[in-house]
C-alpha positions in Angstrom: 1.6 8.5 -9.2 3.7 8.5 -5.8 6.7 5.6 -5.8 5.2 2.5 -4.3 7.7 3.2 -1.3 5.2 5.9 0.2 2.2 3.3 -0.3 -0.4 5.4 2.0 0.4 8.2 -0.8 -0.4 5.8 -3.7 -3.0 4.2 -2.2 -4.7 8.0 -1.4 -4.3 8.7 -5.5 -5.4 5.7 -6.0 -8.5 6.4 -4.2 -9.1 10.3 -5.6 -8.8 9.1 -9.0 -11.3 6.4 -8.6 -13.7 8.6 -7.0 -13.1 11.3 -9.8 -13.9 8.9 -12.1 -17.4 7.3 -10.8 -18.7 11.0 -10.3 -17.8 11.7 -7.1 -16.1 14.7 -5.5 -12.8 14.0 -3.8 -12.5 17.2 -2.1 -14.4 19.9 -0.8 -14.8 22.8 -2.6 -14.1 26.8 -1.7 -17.5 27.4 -0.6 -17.1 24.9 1.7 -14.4 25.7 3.4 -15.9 29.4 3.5 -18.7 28.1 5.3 -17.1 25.9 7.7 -14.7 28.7 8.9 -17.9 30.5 10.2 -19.6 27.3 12.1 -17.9 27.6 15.8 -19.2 25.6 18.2 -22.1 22.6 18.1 -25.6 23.3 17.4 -27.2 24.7 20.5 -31.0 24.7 21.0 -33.3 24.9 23.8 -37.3 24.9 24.7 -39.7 22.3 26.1 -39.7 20.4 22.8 -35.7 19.5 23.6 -35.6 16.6 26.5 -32.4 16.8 29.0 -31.4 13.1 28.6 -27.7 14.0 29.4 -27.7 11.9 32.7 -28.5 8.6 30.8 -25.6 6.2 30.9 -25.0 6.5 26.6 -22.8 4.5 25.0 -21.4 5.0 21.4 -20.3 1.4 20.0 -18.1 1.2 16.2 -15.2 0.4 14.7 -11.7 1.2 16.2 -10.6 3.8 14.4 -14.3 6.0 13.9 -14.6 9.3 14.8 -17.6 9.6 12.7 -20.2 8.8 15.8 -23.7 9.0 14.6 -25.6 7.1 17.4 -25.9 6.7 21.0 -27.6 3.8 22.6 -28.9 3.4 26.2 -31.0 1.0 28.4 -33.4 0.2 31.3 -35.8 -2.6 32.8 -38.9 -1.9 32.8 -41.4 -4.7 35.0 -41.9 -8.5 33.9 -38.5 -8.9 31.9 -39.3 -6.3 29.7 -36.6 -3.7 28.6 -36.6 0.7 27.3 -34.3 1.3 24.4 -33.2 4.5 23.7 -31.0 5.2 20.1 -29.8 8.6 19.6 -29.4 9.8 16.3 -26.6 12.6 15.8 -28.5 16.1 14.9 -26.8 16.6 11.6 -29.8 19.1 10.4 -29.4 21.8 13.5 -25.9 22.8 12.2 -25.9 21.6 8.5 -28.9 23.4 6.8 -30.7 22.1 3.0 -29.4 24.1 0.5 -25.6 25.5 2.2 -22.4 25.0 0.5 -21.7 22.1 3.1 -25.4 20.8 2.4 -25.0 21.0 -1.4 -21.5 19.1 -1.4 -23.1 15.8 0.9 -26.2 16.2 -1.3 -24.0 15.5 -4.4 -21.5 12.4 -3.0 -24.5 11.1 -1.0 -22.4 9.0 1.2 -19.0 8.9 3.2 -16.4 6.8 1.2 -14.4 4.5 3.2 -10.9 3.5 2.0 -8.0 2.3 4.0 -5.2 4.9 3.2 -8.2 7.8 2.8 -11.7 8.6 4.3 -13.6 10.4 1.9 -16.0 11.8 4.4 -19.5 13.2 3.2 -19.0 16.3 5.7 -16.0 18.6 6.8 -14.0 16.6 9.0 -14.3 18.9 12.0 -18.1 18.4 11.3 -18.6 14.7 11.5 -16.2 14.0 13.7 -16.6 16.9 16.0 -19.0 19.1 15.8 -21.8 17.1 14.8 -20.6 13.8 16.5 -21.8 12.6 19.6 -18.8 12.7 21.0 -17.5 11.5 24.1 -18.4 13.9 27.2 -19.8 16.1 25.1 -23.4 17.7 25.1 -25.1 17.7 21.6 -28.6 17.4 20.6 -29.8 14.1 19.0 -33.1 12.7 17.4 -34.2 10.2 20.0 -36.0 6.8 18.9 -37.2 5.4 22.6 -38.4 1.6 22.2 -40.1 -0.7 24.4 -39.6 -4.4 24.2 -41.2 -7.5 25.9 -39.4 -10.2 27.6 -39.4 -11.8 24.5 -38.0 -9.1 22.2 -41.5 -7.8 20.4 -41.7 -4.6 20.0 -44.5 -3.0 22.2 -44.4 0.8 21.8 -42.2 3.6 20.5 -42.1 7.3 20.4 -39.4 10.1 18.6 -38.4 13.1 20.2 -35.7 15.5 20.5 -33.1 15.7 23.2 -29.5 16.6 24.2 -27.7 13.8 24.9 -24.1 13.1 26.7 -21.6 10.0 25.4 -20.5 8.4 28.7 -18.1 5.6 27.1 -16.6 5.5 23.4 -16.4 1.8 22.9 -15.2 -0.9 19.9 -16.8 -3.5 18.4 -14.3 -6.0 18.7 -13.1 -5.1 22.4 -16.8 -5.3 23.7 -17.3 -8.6 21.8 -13.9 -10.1 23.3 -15.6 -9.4 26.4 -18.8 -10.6 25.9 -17.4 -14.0 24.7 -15.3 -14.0 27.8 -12.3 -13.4 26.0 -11.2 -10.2 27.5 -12.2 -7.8 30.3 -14.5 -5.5 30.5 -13.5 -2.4 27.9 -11.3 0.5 29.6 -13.6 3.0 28.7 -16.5 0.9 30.1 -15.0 0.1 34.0 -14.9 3.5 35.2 -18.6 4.1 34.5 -21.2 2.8 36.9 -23.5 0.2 35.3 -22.4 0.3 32.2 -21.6 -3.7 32.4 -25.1 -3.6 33.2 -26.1 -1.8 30.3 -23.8 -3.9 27.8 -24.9 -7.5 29.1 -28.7 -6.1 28.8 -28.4 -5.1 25.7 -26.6 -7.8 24.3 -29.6 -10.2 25.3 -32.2 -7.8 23.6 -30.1 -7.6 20.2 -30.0 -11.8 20.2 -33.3 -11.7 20.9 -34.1 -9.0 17.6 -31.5 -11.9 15.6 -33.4 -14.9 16.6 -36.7 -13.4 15.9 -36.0 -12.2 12.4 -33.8 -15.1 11.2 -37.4 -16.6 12.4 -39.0 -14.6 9.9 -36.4 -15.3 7.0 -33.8 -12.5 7.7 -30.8 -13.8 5.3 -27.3 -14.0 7.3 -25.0 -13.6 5.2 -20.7 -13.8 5.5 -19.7 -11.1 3.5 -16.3 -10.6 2.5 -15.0 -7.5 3.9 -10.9 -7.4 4.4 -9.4 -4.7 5.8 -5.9 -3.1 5.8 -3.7 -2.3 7.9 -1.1 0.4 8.2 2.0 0.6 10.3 2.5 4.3 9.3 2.4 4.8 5.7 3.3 1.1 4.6 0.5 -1.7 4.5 1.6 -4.8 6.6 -1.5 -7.4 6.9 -4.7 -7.8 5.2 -7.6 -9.2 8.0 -10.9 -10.5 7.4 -13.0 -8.5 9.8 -15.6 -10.5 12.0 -19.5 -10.3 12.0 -19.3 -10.5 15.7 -22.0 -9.9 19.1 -20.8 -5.8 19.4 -21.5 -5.4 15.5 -24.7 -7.6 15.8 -26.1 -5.4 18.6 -25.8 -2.6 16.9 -27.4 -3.7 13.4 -30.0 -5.1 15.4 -30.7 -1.9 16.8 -30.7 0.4 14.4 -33.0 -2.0 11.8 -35.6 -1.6 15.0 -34.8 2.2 15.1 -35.4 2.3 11.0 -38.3 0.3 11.2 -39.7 2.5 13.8 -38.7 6.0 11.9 -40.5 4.5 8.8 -43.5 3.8 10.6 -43.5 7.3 12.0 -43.9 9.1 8.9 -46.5 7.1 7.9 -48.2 7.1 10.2 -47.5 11.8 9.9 -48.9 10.8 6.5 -45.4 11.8 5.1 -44.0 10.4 2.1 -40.4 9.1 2.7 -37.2 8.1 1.5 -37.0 4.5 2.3 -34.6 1.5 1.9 -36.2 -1.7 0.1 -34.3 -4.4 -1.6 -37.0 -6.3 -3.9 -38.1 -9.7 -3.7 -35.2 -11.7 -6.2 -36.3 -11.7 -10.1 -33.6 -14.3 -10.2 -34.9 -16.5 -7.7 -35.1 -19.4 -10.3 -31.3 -19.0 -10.3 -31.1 -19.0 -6.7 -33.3 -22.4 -7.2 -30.7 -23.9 -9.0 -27.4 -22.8 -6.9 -29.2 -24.6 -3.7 -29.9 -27.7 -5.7 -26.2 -27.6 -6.2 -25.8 -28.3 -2.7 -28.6 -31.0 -2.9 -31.4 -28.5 -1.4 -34.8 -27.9 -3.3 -35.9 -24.4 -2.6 -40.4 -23.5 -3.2 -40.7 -22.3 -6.9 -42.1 -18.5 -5.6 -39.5 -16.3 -3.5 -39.5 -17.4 -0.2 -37.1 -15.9 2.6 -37.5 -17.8 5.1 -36.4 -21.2 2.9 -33.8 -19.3 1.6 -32.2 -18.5 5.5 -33.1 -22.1 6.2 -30.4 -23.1 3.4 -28.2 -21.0 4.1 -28.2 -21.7 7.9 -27.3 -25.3 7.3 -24.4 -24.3 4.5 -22.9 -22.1 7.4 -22.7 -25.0 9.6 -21.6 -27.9 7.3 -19.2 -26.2 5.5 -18.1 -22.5 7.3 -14.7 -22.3 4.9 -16.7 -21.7 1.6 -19.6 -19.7 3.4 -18.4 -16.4 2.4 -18.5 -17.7 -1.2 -21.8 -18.9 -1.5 -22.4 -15.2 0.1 -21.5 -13.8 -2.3 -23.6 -15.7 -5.0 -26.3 -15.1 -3.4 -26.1 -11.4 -2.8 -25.2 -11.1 -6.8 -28.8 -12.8 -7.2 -31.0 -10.9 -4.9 -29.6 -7.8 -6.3 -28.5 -4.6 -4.8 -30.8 -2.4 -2.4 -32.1 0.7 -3.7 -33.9 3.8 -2.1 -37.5 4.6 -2.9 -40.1 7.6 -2.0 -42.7 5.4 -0.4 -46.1 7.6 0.4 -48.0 7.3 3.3 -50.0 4.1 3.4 -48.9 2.5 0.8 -47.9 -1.1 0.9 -44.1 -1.1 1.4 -41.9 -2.9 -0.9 -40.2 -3.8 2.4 -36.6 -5.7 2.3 -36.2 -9.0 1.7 -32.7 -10.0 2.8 -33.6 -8.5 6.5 -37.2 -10.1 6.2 -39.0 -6.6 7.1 -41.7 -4.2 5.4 -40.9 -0.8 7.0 -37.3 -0.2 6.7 -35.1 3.1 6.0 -31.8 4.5 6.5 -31.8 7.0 9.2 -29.3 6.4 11.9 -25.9 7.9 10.3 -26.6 11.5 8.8 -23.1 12.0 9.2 -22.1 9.3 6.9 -25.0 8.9 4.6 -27.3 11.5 3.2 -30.3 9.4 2.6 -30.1 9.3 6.7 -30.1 13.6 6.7 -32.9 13.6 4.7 -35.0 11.3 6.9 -33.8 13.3 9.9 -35.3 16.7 8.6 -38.7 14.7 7.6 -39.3 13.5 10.8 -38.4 17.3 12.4 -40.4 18.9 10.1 -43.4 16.2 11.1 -42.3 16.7 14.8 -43.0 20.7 14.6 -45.8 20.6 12.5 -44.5 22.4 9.8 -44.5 21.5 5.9 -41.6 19.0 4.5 -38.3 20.0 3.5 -38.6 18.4 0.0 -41.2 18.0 -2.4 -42.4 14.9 -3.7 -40.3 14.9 -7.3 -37.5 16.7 -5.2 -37.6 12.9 -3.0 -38.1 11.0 -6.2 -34.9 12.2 -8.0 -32.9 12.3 -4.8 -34.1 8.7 -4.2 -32.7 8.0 -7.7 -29.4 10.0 -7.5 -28.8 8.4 -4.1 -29.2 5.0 -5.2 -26.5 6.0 -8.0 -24.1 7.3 -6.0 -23.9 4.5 -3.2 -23.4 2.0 -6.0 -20.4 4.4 -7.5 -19.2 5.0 -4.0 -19.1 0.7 -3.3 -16.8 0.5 -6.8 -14.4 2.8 -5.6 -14.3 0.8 -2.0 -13.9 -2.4 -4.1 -11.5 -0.8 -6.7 -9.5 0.1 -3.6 -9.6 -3.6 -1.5 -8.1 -5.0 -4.7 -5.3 -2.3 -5.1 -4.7 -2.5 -1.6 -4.1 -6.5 -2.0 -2.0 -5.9 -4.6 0.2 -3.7 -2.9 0.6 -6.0 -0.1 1.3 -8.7 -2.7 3.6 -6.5 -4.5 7.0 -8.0 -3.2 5.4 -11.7 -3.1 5.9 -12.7 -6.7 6.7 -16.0 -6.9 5.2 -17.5 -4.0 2.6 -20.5 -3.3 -0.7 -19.9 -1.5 -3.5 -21.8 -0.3 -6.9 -20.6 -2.1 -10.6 -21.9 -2.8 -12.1 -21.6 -6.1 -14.2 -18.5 -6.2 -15.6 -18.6 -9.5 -15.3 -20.3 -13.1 -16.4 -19.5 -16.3 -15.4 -20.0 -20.5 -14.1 -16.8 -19.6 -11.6 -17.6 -16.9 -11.6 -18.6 -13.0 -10.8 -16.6 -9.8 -9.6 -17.9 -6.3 -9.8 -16.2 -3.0 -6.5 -17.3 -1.0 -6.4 -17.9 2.8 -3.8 -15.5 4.1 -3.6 -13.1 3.1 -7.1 -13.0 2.5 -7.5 -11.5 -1.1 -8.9 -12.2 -4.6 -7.4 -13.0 -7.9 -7.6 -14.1 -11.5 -6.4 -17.9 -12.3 -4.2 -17.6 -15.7 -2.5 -20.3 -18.1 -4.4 -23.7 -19.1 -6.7 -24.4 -16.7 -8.4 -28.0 -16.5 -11.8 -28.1 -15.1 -12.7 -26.2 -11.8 -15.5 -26.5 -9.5 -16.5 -23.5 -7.5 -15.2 -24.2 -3.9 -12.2 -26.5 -4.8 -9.3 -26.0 -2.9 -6.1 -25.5 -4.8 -2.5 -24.4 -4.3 -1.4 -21.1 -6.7 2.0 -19.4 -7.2 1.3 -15.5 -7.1 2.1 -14.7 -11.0 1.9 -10.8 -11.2 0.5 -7.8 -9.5 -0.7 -4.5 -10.9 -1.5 -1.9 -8.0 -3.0 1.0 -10.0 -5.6 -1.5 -11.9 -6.2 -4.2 -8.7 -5.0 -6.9 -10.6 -3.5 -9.9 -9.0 -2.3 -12.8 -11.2 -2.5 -16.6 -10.0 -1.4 -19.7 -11.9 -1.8 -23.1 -10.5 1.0 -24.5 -8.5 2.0 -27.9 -10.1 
């Protein structure tokens, strides 16, 4: 194990071990490499079934530091308020073919894995974040989802097609939100194209539109909590709570209407498909009694739109311990899964986003589930028979579903090493924390800054969940994520 002076080092062995450990591949093997040395330049392709959509004013929107880009977006009006959308979907399948050395490796991780000293990507680096991302001022060829909205956000028509398609501006989450919220100007990479202020303000109304409307339906909104560290070269200096703000809103908003779209697609090719679901809660009688803890009564049968209605109110009254009751609540409903759905059947649909016809298939650089759905809907575009069988979709569905929840461990594994790294030299100090949890088997807080996890230890008296308290930092053990608090008396 490297000396915890080179902490991006540890944190990286950290990371390979975990991933070792929950089945997945750290690194690429031979064959891979082999492969990738042959693979040039960025899938070319041309013929009347491949739209010119270059001139459109695309945008890419993520996180700072991605250079993973899966998807484009664009916009125009259309007459009486209402609006085109245009997502474009990064063409994984034209350079990365089913059954290659580079095809076999994604196939077995499933999924990029996201750690802050390491990115364990599911594709060669000079793949995702070159040759097969859409990036900036750079021609590549895209799956193209073109929606049309009314004024009033509901869907009236979409079609899929291929095109090439041209980034015009590589933007942030967090810069474009500072600027819609006033807080900032207009992004850098934003001024010196024309309209694209337009194009962000227009698209900003559609996706609060898509929010309102499904929160109306009894989309859950959750506050997840999702820290983040950062680096000042190899050595970790802050742990930040990372915001559910209006640039990472737009773009779940859009790509739930793109999956929804896809999915109805291949049913409608009659085409069996890989899709997304996350069941109605078996432990809803649970749920039941956490909201009569906060003096709420909750219908007796599953209901989302209650649920959001509880929620809603707990955000507002009482935004410090939101993130908790999260939590609790996500634990309840259960984790997603993937499922081969056939062609006009009735969807299990997904309860927490309060939709029937959902799938994953806007990142095939990042998620394998979403390369999979790409070369379905090709393969119904030209006509020709699927890619995989129907058992072949049934055990990737299930060896997907496997790997995402092995990949998330390791992510988690890694927050809490992460923390206590940071914590490392802190021994001995106090902190301000909620209670997170508490149980005959011990209690947990979640202190304020930085904001990180850990186990209560020593004689405890009696805890409610939510209490604030004030801790002193007892130990810290980096390789097993363990951070020690007792009470401060």
């Amino acid at each position: 194990m490297p000396t915890l002076s080179n902490q991006r080092a540890t944190l990286t062995t950290i990371a390979s071990l975990a991933m070792f450990s929950r089945g997945l591949d750290p690194e690429f093997p031979e064959a891979v490499h082999r492969q990738l040395s042959t693979l040039r330049h960025p899938a070319r392709e041309e013929g009347p079934h491949i739209r010119d959509l270059t001139a459109l004013p695309w945008c890419s929107i993520d996180n700072d530091d991605s250079r993973d880009l899966d998807q484009l977006t664009a916009i125009e009006p259309l007459p009486k308020g209402a609006v085109r959308v245009l997502v474009a979907v990064a063409d994984v399948d034209a350079l990365v073919k089913p059954g290659t050395p580079i095809d076999a490796h994604a196939r077995h991780n499933t999924t990029s894995v996201y750690t802050s000293a390491r990115v364990f990507h599911m594709l060669p680096e000079r793949l995702c974040t070159d040759l097969t991302s859409l990036n900036l001022d750079e021609d590549r060829l895209a799956l193209v989802t073109e929606m049309s909205f009314s004024d009033d956000g509901i869907l009236t028509g979409s079609s899929i097609y291929r095109a090439r398609v041209r980034n015009k501006a590589q933007l942030a989450y967090d810069a474009v939100s500072a600027w819609y919220e006033g807080e900032a100007d207009l992004p850098e990479a934003a001024q010196g194209i024309a309209g694209m202020a337009t194009q962000l303000r227009m698209q900003d109304e559609l996706a609060q539109k898509l929010r309102v409307l499904r929160h109306a339906q009894g989309s859950l909104e959750f506050e997840s909590f999702q820290p983040k560290a950062l680096f000042e070269g190899d050595h970790i200096t802050d742990i930040q709570q990372q915001a559910h703000n209006r640039g990472r809103q737009l773009i779940e908003e859009f790509m739930i209407a793109t999956n929804g779209c896809t999915a109805r697609f291949l049913s409608a090719q009659g085409r069996g498909a890989l899709r997304r679901v996350v069941r109605s809660p078996e432990r809803w009688q649970r749920i039941i009694e956490v909201a009569q803890g906060y003096g709420v009564t909750l219908p007796r049968q599953p209901d989302g739109k209650a649920l959001e209605a509880f929620l809603a109110h707990q955000h507002q009254v009482d935004p410090l311990r939101f993130p908790d009751l999260s939590l609790v609540i996500v634990k309840l409903m259960g984790s997603g899964e993937y499922l081969v759905e056939q062609a006009q059947a009735t969807p299990v649909g997904h309860f927490g986003l309060a939709v029937q016809d959902y799938m994953h298939s806007t990142a095939p650089n990042r998620r394998f589930p979403d390369l999979i759905t790409l070369r379905l809907i090709k393969a119904a575009l030209a006509g020709t028979e699927p890619p995989y069988s129907h058992e072949e979709l049934h055990e990737l569905a299930n060896h997907c579903t496997a790997q995402e929840d092995a990949a998330r461990k390791v992510e988690r594994q890694l927050r809490k090493s992460e923390a206590a790294l940071l914590l490392h030299a802190r021994v001995g100090q106090l902190f301000d924390a909620l209670v997170t949890g508490s149980t005959d088997h011990g209690a947990w807080v979640r202190t304020f800054d930085p904001p990180v996890e850990g186990r209560l230890t020593g004689d405890l008296p009696d805890l409610d969940v939510g209490q604030a308290v004030r801790v002193r930092l007892v130990s810290t053990s980096v390789e097993r994520g363990f951070i020690d608090f007792e009470l401060a008396h």
